[in-house]
C-alpha positions as CSV (number, residue, x, y, z in Angstrom):
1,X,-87.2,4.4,73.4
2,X,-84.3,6.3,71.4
3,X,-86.1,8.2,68.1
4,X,-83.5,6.2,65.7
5,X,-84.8,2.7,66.5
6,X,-87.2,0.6,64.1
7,X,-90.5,0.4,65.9
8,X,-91.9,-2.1,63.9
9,X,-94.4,-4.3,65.2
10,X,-92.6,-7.2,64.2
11,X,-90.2,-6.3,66.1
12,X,-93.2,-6.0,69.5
13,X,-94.2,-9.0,68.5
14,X,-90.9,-10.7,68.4
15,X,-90.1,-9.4,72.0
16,X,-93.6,-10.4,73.5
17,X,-93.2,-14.0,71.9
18,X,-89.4,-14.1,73.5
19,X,-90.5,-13.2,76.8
20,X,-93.5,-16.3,76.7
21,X,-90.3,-18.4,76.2
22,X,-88.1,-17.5,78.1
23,X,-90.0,-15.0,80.6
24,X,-88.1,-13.4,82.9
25,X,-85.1,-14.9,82.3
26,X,-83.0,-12.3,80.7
27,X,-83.9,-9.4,83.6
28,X,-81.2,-9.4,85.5
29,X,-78.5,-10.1,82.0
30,X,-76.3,-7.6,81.3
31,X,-77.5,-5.4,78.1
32,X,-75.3,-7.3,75.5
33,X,-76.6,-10.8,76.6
34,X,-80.5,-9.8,76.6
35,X,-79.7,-8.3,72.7
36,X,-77.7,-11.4,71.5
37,X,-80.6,-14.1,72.8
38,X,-83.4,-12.1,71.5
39,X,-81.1,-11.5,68.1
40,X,-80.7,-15.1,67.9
41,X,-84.2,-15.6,68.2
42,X,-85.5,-13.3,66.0
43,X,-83.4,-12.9,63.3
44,X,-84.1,-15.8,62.0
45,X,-87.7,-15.2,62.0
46,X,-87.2,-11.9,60.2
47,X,-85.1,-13.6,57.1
48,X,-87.6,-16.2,56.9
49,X,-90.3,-13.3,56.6
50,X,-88.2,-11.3,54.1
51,X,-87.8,-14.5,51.9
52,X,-91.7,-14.7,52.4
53,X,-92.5,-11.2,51.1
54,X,-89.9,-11.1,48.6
55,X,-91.1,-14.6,47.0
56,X,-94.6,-13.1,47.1
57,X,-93.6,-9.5,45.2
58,X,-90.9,-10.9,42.9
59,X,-93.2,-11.5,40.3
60,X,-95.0,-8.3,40.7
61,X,-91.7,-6.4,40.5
62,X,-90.1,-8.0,37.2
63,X,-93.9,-7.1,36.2
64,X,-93.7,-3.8,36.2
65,X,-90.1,-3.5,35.3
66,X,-90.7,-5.5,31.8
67,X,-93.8,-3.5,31.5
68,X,-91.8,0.1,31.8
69,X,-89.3,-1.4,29.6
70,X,-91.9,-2.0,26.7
71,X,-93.2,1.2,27.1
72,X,-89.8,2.8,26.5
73,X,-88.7,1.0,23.7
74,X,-92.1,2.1,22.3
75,X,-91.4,5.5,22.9
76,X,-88.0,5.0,21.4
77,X,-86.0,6.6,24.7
78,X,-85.5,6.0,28.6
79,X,-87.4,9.0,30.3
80,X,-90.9,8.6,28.7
């Protein structure tokens, strides 16, 4: 596997769960078929798991954001 690649194990999973579908299907496709079925497959999996996560932090985030803002306009400057 090339070193530049994102190994994440979404992305394992994705492939395993795209070959119980569609098993040995794409063998024998040329490189740029195999990548566009698997991308159509999976991409929509990994928006709908950003949108998870990203509903889940939001309100942590603007949290701490509010929370360093407060503390700087206590200490009267941005660096504090």
């Amino acid at each position: 596997m090339p070193e530049d690649v994102y190994k994440g194990v979404d992305i394992i999973e994705h492939a395993y769960n795209f070959y119980k579908i569609n098993g040995g299907k794409f063998v024998n496709a040329d490189e740029e078929s195999r990548k566009s079925a698997l991308v159509e497959y999976a991409l929509p999996l990994n928006i709908d798991g950003l949108e998870k996560d990203l509903a889940k932090y939001r309100y942590r985030i603007r949290y701490l954001v509010q929370r360093k803002l407060a503390s700087q306009e206590r200490c009267g400057k941005a660096d504090c």
